[in-house]
C-alpha positions as CSV (number, residue, x, y, z in Angstrom):
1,X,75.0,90.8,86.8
2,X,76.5,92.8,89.4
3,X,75.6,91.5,92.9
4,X,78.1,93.7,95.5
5,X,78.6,96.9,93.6
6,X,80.4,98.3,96.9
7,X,83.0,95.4,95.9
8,X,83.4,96.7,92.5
9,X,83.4,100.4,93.5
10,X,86.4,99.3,95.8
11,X,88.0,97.5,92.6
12,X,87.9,100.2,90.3
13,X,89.0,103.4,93.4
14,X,92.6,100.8,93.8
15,X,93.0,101.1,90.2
16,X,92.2,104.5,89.8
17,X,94.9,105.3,92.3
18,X,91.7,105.9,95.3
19,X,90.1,109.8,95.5
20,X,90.9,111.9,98.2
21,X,93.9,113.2,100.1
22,X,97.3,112.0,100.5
23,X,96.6,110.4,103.6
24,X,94.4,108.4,101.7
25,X,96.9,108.2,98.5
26,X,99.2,106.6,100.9
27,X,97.1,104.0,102.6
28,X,96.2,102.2,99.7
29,X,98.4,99.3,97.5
30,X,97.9,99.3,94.1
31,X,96.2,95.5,93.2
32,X,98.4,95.4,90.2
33,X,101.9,95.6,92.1
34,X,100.4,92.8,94.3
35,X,99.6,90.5,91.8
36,X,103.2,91.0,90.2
37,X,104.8,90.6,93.3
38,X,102.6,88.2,95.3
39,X,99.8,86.4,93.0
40,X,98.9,83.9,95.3
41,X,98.5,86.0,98.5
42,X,95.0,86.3,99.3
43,X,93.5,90.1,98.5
44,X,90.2,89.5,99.8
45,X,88.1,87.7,102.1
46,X,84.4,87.7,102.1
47,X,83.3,88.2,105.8
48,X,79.9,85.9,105.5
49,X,80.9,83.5,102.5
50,X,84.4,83.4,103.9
51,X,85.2,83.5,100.0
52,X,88.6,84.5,99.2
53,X,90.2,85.8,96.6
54,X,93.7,86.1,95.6
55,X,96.0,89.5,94.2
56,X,95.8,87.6,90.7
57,X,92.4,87.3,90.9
58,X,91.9,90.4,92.1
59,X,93.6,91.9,89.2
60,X,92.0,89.6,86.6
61,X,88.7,90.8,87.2
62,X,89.7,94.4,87.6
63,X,90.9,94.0,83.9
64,X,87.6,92.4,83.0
65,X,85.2,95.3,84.8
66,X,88.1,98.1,83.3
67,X,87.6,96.6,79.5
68,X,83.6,96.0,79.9
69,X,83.6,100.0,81.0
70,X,85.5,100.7,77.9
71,X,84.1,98.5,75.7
72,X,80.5,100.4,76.7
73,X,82.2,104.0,75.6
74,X,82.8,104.9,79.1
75,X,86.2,107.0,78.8
C-alpha cells in the first residue's frame, strides 16, 4: 500500500531524469550514480519520523516501484 505517494512521485521524477527545464535538469542527482558512488550516505530524511534512508536504499526501492509499474503493463 502506498502511504506517501508525494515520496514515490519524487522517486520515480529522479529516475526519469525530473520534467522541466534545464535549470531543473541540472539541480537534480541521479539516485542511481549515488548509490554507486556513495551507498551508505543518507538520501532521505523523514522530517516527522526522522526516518532515514540511504542512496542504496533509495535505489532499491526505486527498482522495486520501476518493476511493479512494468510488471502492471505500464510502458
Amino acid at each position: 500500500m502506498l502511504k506517501n505517494f508525494d515520496f514515490i512521485h519524487q522517486i520515480i521524477f529522479y529516475y526519469l531524469g525530473g520534467m522541466g527545464n534545464n535549470d531543473d535538469q541540472q539541480q537534480l542527482e541521479f539516485p542511481g550514480t549515488w548509490a554507486i558512488n556513495e551507498p551508505d550516505r543518507i538520501a532521505v530524511c523523514m522530517t516527522g519520523s526522522g526516518e532515514k534512508m540511504t542512496y542504496s536504499e533509495l535505489d532499491e526501492k526505486a527498482k522495486r516501484i520501476s518493476n511493479l509499474f512494468v510488471g502492471s503493463g505500464l510502458r
